[in-house]
C-alpha positions in Angstrom: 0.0 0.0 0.0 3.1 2.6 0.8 4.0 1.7 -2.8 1.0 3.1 -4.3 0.5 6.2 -2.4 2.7 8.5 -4.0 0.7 7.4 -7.5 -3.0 8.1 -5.4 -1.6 11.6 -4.3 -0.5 12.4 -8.2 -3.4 11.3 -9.5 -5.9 13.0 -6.8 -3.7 16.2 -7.1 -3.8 15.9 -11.0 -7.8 16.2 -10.8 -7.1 18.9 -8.6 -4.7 21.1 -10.5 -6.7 19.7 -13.9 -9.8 21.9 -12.1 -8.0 25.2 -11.0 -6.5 25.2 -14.4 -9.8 25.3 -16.3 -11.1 27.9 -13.3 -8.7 29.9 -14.0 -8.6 29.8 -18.1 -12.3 29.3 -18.6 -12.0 29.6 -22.5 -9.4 26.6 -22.1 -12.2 25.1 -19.7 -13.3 21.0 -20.4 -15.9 21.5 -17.8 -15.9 19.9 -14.2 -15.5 16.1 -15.4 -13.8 16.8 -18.6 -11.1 19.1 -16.7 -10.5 16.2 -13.9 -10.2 13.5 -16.5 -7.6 15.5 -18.0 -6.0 16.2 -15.0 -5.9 12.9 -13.5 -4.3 11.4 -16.7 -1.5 14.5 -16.5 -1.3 14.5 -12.7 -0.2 10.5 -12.8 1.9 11.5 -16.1 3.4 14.4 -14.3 4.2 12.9 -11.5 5.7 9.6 -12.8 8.3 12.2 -15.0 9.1 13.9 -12.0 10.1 11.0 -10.1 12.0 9.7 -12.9 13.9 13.1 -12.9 14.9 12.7 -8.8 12.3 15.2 -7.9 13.5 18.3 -8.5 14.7 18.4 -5.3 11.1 17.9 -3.6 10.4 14.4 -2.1 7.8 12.6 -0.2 4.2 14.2 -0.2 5.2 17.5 -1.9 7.0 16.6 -4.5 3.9 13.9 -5.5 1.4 16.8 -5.0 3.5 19.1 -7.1 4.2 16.6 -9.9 0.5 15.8 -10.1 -1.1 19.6 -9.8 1.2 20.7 -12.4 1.1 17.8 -14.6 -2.8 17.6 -14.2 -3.0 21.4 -15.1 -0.5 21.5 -17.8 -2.4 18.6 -19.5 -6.1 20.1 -19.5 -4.5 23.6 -20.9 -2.8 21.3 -24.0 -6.2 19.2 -24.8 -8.3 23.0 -23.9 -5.7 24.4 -26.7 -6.9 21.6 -29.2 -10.5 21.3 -28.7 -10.1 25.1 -29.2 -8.2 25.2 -32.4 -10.5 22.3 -33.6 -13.4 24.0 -33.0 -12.8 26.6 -35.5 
């Protein structure tokens, strides 16, 4: 179970930073589920990259929650960006 909680934390902090993305760009915006589906994919993405990388110097809880926020977030804006362009 210790295994997998760094993994839980990226993905529930992916949803999390997938959401406050699309709050804070709401032409970007997938809605509610679309934005944490997005987010939970980048989050685990995100996080998995960052501990490949050593961490960037964060470890433990912070540096999952930081891996997953900004990987969730940075995924939504780049699938927001091509449902966008798409659109037109």
């Amino acid at each position: 179970m210790e295994a997998l909680m760094p993994i839980i934390i990226n993905l529930i902090s992916g949803a999390v930073g997938g959401n406050a993305a699309g709050a804070l760009l709401k032409n970007l915006s997938l809605g509610t589920v679309g934005n944490s589906i997005a987010g939970v994919l980048g989050g685990g993405l995100g996080g998995q990259l960052l501990s490949m990388l050593g961490g960037g110097g964060l470890d433990g809880i912070v540096g999952s929650l930081a891996g997953g926020g900004l990987g969730g977030g940075a995924l939504m804006v780049v699938v927001g960006l091509i449902k966008k362009m798409m659109s037109k």
